[in-house]
C-alpha positions in Angstrom: 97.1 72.4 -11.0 97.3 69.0 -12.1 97.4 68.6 -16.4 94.9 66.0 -17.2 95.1 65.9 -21.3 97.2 68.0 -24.1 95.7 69.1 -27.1 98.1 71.0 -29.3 98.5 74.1 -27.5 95.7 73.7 -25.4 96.4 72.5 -21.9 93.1 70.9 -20.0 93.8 71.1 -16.0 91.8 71.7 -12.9 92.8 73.8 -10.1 93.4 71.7 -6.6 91.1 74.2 -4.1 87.9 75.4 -5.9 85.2 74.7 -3.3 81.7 73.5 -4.4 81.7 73.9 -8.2 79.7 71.9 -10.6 82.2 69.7 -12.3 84.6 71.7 -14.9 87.7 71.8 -16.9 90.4 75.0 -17.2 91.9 74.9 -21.1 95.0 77.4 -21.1 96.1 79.0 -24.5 99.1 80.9 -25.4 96.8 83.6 -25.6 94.4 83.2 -22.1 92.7 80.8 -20.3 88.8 79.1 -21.1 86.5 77.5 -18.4 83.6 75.3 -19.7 81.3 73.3 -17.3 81.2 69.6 -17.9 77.7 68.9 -17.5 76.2 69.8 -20.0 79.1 71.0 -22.0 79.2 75.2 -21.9 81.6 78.3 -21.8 82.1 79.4 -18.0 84.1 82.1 -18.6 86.7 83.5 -21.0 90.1 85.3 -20.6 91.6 86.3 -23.7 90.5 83.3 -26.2 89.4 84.5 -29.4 85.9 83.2 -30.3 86.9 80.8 -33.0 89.3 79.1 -30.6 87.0 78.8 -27.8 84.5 77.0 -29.9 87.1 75.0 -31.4 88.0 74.1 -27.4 84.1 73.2 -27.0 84.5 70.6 -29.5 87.0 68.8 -27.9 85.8 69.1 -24.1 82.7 68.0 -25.9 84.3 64.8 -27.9 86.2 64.0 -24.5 83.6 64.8 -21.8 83.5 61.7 -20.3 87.3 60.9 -19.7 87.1 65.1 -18.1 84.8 64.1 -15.9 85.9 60.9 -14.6 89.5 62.9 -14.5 87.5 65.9 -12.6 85.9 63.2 -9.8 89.5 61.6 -9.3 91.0 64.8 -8.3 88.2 65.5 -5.8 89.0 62.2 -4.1 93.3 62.9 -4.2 
């Protein structure tokens, strides 16, 4: 579950073995865990974030979308 960027408390990783998934980023909280798609940008699922944080997360996988993504492709091709 490699970490690709820190945020705070927020830590944005991808899981090694997910299949065929559109492209997407975990963010893990001290209180759960938030999936958001990459493309476009939206809330996958939700385990225990509190609504305020989770749109607070959606700004920045929003204001850092691209360098997800091209993090998200590199650890397809690993």
């Amino acid at each position: 579950m490699p970490t690709v960027m820190k945020i705070g408390t927020f830590r944005f990783h991808f899981y090694s073995d997910e299949g065929n998934e559109p492209p997407h980023i975990h963010v893990a909280t001290p209180d759960g865990e938030c999936k958001f798609w990459l493309q476009p940008v939206r809330l996958a699922r939700n385990k225990g974030v509190a609504p305020l944080i989770v749109r607070k997360i959606e700004k920045m996988v929003f204001e850092n979308q691209l360098f997800l993504m091209r993090k998200y492709y590199e650890s397809r091709n690993e």
